[in-house]
mmCIF file of the N, C-alpha and C atoms, coordinates in Angstrom:
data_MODEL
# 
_entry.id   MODEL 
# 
loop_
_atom_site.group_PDB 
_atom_site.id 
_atom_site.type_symbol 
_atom_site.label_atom_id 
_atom_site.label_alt_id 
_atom_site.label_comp_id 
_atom_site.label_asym_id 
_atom_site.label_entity_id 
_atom_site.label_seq_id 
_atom_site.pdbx_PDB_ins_code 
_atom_site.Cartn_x 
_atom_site.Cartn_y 
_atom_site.Cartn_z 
_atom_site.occupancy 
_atom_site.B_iso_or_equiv 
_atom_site.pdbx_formal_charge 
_atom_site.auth_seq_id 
_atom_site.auth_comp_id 
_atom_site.auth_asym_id 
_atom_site.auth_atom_id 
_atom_site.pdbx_PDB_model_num 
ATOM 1   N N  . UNK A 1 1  ? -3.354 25.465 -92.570 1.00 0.00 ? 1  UNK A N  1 
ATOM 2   C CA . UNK A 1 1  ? -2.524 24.768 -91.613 1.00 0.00 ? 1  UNK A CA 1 
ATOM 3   C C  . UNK A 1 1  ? -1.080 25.225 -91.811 1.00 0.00 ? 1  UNK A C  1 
ATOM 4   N N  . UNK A 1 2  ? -0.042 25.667 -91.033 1.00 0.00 ? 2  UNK A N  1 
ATOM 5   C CA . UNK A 1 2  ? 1.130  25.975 -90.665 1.00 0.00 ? 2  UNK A CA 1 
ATOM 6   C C  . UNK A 1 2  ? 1.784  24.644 -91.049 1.00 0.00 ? 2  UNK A C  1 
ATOM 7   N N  . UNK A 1 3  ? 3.410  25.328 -91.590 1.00 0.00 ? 3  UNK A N  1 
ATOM 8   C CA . UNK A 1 3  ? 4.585  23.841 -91.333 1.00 0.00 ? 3  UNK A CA 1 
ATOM 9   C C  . UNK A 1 3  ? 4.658  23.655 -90.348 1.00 0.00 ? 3  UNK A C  1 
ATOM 10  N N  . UNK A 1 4  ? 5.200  24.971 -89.623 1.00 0.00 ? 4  UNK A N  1 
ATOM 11  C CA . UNK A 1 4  ? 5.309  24.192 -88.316 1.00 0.00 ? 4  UNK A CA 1 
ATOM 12  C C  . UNK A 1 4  ? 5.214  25.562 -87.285 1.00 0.00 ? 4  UNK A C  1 
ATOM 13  N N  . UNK A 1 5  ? 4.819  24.793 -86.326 1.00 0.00 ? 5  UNK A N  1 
ATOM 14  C CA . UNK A 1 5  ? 4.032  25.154 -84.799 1.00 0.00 ? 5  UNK A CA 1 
ATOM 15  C C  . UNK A 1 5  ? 4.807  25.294 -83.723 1.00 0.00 ? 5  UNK A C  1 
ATOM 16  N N  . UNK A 1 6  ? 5.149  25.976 -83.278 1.00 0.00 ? 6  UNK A N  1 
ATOM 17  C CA . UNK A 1 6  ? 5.590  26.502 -81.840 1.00 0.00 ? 6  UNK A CA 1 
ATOM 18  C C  . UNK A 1 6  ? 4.843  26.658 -80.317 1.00 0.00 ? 6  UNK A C  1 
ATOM 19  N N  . UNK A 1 7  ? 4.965  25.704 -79.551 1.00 0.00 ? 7  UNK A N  1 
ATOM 20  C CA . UNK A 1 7  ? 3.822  25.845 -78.138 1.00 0.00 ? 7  UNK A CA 1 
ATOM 21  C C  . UNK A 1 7  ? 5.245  26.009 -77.202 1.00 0.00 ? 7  UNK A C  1 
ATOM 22  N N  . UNK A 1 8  ? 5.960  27.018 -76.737 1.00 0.00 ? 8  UNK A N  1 
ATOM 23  C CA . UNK A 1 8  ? 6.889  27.026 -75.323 1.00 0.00 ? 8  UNK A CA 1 
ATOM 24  C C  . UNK A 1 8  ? 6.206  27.345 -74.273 1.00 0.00 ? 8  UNK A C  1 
ATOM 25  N N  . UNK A 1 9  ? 6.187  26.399 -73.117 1.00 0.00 ? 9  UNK A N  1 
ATOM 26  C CA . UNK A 1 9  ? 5.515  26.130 -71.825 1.00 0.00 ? 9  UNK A CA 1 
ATOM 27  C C  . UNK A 1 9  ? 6.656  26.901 -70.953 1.00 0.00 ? 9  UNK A C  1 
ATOM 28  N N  . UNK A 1 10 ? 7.542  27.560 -71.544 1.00 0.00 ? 10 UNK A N  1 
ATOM 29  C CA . UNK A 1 10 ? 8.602  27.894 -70.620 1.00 0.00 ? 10 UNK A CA 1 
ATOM 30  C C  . UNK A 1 10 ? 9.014  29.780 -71.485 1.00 0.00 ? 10 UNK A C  1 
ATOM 31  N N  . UNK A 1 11 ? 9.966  30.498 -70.438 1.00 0.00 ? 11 UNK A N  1 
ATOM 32  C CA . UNK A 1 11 ? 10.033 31.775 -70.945 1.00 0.00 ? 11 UNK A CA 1 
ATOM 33  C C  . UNK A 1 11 ? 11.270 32.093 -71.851 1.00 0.00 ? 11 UNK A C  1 
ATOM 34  N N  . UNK A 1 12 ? 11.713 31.964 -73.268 1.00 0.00 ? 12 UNK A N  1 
ATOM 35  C CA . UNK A 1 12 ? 12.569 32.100 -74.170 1.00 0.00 ? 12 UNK A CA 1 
ATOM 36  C C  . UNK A 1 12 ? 13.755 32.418 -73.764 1.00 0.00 ? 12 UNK A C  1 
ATOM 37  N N  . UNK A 1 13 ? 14.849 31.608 -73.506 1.00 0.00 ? 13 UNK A N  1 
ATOM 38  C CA . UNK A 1 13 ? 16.635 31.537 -73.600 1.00 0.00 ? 13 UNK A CA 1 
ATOM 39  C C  . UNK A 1 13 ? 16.531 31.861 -72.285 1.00 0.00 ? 13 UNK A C  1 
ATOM 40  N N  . UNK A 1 14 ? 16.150 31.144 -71.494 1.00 0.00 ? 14 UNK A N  1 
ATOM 41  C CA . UNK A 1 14 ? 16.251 30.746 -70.079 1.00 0.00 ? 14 UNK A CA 1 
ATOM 42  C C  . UNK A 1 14 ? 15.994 29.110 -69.367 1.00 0.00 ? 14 UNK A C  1 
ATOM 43  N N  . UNK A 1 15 ? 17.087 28.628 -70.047 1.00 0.00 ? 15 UNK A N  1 
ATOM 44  C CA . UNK A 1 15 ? 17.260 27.211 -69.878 1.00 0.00 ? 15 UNK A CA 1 
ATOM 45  C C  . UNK A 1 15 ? 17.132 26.452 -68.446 1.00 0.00 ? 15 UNK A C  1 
ATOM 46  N N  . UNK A 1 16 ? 16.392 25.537 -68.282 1.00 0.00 ? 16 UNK A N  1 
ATOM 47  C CA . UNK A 1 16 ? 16.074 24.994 -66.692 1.00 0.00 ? 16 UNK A CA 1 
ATOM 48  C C  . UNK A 1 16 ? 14.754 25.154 -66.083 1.00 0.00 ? 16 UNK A C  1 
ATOM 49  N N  . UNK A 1 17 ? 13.817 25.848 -66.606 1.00 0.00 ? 17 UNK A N  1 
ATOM 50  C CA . UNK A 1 17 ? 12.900 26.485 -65.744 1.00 0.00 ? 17 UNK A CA 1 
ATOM 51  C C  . UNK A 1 17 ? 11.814 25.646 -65.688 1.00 0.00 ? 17 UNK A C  1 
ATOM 52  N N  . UNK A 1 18 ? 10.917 25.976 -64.802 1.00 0.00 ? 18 UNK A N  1 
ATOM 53  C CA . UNK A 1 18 ? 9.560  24.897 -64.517 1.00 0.00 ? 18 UNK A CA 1 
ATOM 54  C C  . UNK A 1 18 ? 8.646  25.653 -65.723 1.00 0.00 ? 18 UNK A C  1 
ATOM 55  N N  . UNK A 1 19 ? 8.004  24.590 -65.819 1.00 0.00 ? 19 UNK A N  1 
ATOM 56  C CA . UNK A 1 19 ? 6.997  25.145 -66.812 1.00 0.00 ? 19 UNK A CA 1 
ATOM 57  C C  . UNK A 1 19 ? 5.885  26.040 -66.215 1.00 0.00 ? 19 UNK A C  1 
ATOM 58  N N  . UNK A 1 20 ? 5.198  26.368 -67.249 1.00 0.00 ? 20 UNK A N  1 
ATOM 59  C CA . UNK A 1 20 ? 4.459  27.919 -66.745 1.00 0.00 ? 20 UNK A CA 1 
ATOM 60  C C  . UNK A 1 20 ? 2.856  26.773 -66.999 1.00 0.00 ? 20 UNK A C  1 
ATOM 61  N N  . UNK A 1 21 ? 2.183  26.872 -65.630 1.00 0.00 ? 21 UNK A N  1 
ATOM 62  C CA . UNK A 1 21 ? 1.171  25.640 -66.078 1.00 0.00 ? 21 UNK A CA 1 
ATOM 63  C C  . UNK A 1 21 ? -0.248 26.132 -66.350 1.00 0.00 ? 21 UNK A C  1 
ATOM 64  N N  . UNK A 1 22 ? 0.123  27.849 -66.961 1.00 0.00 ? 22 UNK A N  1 
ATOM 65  C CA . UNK A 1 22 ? -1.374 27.826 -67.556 1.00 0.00 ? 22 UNK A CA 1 
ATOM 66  C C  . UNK A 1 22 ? -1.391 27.611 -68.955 1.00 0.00 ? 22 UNK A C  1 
ATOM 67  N N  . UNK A 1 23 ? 0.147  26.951 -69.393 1.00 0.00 ? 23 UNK A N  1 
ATOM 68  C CA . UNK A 1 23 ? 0.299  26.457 -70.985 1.00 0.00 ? 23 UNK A CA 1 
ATOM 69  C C  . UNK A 1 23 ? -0.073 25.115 -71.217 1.00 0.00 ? 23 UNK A C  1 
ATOM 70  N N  . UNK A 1 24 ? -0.207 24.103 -70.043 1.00 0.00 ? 24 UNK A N  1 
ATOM 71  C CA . UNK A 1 24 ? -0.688 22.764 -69.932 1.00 0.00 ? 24 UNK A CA 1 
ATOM 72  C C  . UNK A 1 24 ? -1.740 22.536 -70.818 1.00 0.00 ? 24 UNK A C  1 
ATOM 73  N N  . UNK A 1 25 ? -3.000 22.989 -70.668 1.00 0.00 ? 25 UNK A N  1 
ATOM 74  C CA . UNK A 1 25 ? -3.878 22.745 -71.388 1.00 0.00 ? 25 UNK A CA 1 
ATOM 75  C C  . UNK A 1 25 ? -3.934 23.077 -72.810 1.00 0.00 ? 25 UNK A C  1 
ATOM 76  N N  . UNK A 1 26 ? -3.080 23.967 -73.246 1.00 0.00 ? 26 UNK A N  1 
ATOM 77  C CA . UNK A 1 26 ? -2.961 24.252 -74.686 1.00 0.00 ? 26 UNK A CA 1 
ATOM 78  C C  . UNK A 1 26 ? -1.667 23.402 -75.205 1.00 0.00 ? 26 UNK A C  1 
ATOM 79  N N  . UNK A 1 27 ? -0.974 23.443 -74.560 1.00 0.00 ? 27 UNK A N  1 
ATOM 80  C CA . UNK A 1 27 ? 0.118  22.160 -74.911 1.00 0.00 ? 27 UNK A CA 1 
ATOM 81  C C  . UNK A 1 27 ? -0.730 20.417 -75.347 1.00 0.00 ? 27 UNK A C  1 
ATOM 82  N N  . UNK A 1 28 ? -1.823 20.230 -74.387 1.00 0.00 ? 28 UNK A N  1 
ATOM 83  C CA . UNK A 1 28 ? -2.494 18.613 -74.659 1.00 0.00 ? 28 UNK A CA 1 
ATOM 84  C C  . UNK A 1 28 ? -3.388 19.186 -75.974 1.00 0.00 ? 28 UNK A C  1 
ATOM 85  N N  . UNK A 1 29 ? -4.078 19.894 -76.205 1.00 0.00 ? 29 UNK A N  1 
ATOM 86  C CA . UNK A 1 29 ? -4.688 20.270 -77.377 1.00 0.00 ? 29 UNK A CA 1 
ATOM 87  C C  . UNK A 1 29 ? -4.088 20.759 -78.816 1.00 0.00 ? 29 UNK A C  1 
ATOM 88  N N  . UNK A 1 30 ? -2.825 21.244 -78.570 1.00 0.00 ? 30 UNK A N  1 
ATOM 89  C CA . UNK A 1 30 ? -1.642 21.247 -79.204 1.00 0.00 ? 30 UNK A CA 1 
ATOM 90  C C  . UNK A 1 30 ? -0.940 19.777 -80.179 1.00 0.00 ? 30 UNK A C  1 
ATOM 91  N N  . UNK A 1 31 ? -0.950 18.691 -78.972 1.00 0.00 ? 31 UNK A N  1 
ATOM 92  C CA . UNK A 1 31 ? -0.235 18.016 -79.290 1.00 0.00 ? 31 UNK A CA 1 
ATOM 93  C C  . UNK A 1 31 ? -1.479 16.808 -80.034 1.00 0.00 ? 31 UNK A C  1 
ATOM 94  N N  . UNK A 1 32 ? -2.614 16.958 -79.447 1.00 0.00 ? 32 UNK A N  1 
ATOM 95  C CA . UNK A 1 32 ? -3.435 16.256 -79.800 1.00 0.00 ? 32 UNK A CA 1 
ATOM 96  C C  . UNK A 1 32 ? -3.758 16.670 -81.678 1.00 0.00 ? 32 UNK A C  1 
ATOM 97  N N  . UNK A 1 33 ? -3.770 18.244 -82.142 1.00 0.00 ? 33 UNK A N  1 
ATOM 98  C CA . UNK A 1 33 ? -4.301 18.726 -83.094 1.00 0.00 ? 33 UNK A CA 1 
ATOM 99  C C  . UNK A 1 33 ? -2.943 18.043 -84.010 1.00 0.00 ? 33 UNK A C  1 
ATOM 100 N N  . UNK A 1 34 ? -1.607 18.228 -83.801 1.00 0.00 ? 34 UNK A N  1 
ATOM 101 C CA . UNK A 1 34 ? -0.621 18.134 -84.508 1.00 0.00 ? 34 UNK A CA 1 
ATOM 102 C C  . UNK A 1 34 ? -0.254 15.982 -84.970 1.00 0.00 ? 34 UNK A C  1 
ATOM 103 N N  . UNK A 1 35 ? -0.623 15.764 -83.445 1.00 0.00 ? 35 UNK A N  1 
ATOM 104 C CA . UNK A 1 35 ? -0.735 14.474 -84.213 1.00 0.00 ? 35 UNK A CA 1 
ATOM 105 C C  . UNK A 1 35 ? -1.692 13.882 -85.229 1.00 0.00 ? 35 UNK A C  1 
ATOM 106 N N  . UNK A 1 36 ? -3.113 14.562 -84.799 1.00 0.00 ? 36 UNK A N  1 
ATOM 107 C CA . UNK A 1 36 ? -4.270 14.290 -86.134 1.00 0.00 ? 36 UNK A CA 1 
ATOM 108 C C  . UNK A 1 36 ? -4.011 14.723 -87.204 1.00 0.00 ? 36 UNK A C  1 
ATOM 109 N N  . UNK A 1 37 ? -2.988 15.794 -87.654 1.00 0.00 ? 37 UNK A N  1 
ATOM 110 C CA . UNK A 1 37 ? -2.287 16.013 -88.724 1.00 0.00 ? 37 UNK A CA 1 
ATOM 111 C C  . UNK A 1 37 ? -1.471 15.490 -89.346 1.00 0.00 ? 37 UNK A C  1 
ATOM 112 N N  . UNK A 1 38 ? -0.940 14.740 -88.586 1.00 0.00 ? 38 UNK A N  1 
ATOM 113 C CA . UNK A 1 38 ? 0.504  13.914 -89.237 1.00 0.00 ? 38 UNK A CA 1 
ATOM 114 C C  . UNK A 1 38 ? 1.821  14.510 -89.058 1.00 0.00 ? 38 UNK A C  1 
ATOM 115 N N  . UNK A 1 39 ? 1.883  14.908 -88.036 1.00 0.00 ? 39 UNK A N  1 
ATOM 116 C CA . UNK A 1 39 ? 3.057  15.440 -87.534 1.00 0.00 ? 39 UNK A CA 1 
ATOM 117 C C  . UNK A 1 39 ? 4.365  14.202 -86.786 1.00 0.00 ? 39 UNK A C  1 
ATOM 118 N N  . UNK A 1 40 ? 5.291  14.530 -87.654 1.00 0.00 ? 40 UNK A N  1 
ATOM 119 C CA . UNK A 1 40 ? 5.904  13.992 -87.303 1.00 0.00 ? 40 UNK A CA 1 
ATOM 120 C C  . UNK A 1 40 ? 7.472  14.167 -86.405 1.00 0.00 ? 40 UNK A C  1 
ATOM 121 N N  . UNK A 1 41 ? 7.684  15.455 -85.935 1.00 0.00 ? 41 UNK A N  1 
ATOM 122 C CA . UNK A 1 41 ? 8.541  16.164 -84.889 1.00 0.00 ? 41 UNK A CA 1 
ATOM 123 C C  . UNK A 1 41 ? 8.025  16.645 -84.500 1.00 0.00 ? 41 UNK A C  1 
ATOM 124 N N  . UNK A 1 42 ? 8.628  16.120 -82.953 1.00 0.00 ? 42 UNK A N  1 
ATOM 125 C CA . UNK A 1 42 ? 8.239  17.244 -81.466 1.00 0.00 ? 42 UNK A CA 1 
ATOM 126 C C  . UNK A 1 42 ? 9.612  17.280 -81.029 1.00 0.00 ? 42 UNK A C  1 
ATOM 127 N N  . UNK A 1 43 ? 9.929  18.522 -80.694 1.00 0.00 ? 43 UNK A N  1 
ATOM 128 C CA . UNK A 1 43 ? 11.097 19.209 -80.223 1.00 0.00 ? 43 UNK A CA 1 
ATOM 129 C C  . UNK A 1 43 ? 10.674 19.114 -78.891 1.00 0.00 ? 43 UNK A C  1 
ATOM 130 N N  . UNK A 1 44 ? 11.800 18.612 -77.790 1.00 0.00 ? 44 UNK A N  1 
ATOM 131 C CA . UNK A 1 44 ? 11.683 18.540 -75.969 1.00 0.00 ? 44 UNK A CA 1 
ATOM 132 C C  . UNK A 1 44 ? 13.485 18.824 -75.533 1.00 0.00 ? 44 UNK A C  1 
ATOM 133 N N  . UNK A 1 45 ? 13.327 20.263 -74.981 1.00 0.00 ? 45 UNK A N  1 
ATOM 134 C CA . UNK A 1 45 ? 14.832 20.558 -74.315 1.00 0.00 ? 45 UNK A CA 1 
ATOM 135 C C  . UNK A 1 45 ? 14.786 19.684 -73.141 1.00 0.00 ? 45 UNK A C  1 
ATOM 136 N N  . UNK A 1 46 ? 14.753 20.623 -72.195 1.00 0.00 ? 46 UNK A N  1 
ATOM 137 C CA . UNK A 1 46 ? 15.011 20.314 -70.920 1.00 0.00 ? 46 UNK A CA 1 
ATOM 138 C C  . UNK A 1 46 ? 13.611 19.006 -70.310 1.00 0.00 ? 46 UNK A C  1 
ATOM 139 N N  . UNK A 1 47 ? 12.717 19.033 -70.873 1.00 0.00 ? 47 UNK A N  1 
ATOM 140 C CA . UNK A 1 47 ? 12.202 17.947 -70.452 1.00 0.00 ? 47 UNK A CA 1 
ATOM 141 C C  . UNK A 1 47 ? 12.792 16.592 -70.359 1.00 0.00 ? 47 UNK A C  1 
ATOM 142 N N  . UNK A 1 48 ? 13.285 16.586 -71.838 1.00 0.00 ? 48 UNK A N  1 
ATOM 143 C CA . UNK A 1 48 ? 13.908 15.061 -71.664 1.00 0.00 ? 48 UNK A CA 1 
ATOM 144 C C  . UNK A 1 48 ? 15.361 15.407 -71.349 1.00 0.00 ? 48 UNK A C  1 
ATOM 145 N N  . UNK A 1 49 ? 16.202 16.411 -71.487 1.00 0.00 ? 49 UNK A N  1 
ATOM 146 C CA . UNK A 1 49 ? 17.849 16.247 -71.197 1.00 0.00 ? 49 UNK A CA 1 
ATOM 147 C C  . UNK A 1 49 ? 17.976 16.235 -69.876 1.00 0.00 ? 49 UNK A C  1 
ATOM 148 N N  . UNK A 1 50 ? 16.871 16.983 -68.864 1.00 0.00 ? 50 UNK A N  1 
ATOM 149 C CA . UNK A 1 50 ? 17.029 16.746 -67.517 1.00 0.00 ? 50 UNK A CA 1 
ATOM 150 C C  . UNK A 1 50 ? 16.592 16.186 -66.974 1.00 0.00 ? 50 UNK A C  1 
ATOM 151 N N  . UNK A 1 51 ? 15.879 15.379 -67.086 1.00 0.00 ? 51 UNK A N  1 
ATOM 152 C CA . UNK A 1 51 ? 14.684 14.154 -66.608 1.00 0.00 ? 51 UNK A CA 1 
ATOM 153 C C  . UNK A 1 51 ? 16.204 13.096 -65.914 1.00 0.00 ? 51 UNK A C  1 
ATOM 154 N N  . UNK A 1 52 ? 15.191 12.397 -64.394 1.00 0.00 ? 52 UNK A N  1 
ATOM 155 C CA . UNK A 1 52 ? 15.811 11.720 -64.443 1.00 0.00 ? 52 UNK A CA 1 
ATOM 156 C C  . UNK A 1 52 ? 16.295 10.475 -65.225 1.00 0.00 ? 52 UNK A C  1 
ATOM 157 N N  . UNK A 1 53 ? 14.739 9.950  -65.329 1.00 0.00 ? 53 UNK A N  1 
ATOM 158 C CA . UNK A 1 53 ? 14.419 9.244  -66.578 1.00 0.00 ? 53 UNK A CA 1 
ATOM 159 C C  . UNK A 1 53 ? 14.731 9.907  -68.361 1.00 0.00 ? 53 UNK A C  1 
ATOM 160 N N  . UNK A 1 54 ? 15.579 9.778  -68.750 1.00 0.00 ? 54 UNK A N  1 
ATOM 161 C CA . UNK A 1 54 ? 15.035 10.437 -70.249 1.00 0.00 ? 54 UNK A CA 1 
ATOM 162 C C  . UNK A 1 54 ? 14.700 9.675  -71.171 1.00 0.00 ? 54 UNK A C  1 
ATOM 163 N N  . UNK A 1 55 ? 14.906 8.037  -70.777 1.00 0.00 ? 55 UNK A N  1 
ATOM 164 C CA . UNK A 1 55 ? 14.124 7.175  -71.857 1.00 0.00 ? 55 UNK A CA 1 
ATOM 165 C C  . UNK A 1 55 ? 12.654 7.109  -71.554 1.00 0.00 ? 55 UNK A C  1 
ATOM 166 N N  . UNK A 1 56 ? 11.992 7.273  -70.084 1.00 0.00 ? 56 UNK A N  1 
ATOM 167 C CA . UNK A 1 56 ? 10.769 7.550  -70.143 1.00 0.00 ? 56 UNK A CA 1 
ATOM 168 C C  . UNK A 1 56 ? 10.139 8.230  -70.588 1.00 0.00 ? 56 UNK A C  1 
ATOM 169 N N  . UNK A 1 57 ? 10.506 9.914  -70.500 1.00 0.00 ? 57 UNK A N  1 
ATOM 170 C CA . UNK A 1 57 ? 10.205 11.136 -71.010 1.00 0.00 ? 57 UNK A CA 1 
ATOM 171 C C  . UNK A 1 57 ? 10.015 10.963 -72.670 1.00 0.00 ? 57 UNK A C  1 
ATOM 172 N N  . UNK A 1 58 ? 10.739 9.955  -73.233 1.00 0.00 ? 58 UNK A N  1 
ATOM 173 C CA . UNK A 1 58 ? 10.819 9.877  -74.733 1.00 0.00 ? 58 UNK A CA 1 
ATOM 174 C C  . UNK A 1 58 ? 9.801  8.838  -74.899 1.00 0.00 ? 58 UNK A C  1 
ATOM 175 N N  . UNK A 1 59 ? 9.814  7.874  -74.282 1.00 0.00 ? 59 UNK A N  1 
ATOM 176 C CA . UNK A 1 59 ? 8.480  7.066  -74.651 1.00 0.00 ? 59 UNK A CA 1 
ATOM 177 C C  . UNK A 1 59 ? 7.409  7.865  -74.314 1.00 0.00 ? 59 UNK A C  1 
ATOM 178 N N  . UNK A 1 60 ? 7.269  8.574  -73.456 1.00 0.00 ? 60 UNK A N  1 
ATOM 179 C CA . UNK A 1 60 ? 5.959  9.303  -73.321 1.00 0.00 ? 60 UNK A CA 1 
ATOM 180 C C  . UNK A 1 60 ? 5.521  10.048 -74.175 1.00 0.00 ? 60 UNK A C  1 
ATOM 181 N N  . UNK A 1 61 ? 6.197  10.935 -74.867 1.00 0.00 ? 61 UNK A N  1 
ATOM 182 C CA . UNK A 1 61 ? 6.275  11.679 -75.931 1.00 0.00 ? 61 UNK A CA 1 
ATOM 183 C C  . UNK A 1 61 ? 6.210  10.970 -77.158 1.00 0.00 ? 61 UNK A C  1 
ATOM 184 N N  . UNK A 1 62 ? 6.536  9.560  -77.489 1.00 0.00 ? 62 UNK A N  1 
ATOM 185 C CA . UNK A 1 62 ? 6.330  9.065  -78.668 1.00 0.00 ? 62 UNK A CA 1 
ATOM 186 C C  . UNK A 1 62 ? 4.656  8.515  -78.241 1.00 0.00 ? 62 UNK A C  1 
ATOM 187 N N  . UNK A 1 63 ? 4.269  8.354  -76.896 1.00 0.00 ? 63 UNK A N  1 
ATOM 188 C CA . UNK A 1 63 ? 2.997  8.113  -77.017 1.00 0.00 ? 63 UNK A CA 1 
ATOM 189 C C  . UNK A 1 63 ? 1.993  8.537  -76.987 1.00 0.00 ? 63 UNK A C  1 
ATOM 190 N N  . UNK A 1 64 ? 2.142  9.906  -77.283 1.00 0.00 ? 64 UNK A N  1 
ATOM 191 C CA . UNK A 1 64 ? 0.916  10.521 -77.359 1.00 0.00 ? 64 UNK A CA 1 
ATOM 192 C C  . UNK A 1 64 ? 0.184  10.783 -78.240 1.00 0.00 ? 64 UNK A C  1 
# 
């Protein structure tokens, strides 16, 4: 098992962009494997800084 894990749904130092959605499904299996581990950071740029919501975006992310 790795310290730590890298999944970018988006294309490196190009800030803003929509996500690329054939990373979706490895992102939920991703996040699913890392929490059965005991992971305890998830890194989110632009998801949560541009959201309209960003306290939603953060509860969502703490609930998965």
């Amino acid at each position: 098992m790795a310290d730590k894990d890298i999944l970018q749904s988006v294309y490196p130092h190009i800030g803003g962009q929509e996500n690329i959605s054939r990373t979706i499904p490895r992102e939920n299996i991703l996040y699913v494997m890392l929490k059965d581990a005991g992971a305890d950071i998830l890194v989110a740029g632009n998801y949560v800084f541009k959201a309209e919501n960003p306290l939603q975006r953060i509860s969502t992310l703490k609930n998965l």
